[in-house]
C-alpha positions in Angstrom: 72.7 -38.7 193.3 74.3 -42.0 191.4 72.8 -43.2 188.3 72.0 -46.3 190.4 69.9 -44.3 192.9 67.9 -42.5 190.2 66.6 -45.8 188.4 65.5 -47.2 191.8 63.5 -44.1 192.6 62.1 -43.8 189.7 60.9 -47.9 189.4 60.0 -47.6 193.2 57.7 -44.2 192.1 56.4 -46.5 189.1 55.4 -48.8 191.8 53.7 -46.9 194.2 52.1 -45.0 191.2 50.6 -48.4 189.9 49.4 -49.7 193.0 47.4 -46.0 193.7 46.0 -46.3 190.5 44.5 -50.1 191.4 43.8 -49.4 194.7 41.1 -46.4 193.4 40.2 -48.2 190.4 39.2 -51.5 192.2 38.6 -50.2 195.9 37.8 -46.6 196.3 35.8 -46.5 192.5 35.0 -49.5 191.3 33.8 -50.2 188.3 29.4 -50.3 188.2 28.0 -53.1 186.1 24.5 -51.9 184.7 22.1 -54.1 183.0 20.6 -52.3 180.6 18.3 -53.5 177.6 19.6 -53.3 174.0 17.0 -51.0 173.3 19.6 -48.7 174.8 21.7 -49.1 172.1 23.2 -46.3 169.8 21.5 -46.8 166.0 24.7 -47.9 164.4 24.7 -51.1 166.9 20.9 -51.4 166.5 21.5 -51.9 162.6 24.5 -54.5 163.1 21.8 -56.4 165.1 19.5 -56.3 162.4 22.2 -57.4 160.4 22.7 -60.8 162.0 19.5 -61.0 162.7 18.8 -60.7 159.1 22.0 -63.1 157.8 20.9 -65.5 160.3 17.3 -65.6 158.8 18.7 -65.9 155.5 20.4 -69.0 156.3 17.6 -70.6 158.2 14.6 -68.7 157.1 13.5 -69.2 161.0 10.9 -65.7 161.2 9.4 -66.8 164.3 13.6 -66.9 165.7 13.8 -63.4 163.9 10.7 -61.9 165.7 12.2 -62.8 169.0 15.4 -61.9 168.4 13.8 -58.4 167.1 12.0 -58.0 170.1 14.6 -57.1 172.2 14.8 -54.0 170.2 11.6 -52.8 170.9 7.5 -53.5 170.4 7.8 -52.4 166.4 9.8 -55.1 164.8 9.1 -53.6 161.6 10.1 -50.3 162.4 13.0 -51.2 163.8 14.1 -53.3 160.5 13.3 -50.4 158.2 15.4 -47.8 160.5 18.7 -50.3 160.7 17.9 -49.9 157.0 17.7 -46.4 156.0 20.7 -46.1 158.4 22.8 -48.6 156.6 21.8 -47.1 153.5 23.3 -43.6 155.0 26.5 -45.3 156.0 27.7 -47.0 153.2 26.5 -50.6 153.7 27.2 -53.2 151.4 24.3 -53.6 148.9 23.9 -57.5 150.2 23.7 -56.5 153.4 20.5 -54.1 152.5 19.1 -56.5 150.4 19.4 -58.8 153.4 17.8 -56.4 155.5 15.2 -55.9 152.7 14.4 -59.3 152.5 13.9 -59.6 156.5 11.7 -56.6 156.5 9.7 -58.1 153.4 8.9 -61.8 155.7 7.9 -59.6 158.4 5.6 -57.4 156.7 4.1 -60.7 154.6 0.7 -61.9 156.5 1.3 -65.1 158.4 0.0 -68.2 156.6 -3.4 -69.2 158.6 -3.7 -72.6 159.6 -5.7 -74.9 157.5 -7.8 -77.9 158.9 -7.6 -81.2 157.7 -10.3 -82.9 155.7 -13.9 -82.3 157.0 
């Protein structure tokens, strides 16, 4: 067999190879898009959430946006903070990062102001 021959069996088995692969990949075993919720989400994601979370209050010291945004986590908002934090303190975090975290989990364990009337 000629050099020439060789090159175009082996692009034409590249080919057919390649259009297999898509075919099963896109027909025959497609790809299943699951919504799940983040509370799903492995620990070490779970604390870069907190993370932003927490930078994000730091720059607009918005709890009640915090609290939300926690609450896709899960029910314990505080629980959740002080977990992304004893994990980040495991991993090597920066120590503004924990203070960040610190800080977050500090507003949300402070009670919330009460609401005062006007005059009498």
């Amino acid at each position: 067999m000629d050099t020439r021959k060789r090159w175009l069996l082996f692009l034409l088995s590249i080919a057919v190879g390649l259009a297999l692969g898509l075919y099963y990949g896109w027909v025959v075993k497609p790809v299943q898009r699951i919504d799940t919720s983040p509370t799903s989400l492995r620990q070490d994601y779970k604390t870069d959430f907190v993370l932003m979370v927490a930078e994000a209050y730091t720059a607009t010291q918005d709890l009640a946006l915090a609290r939300r945004y926690l609450a896709l986590l899960g029910p314990d908002l505080e629980a959740t903070v002080q977990d992304a934090i004893t994990y980040a303190a495991q991993v090597g975090y920066s120590a503004e990062d924990l203070n960040r975290m610190r800080m977050l989990l500090q507003a949300l364990q402070a009670p919330a102001p009460t609401a005062t009337g006007g005059p009498p």
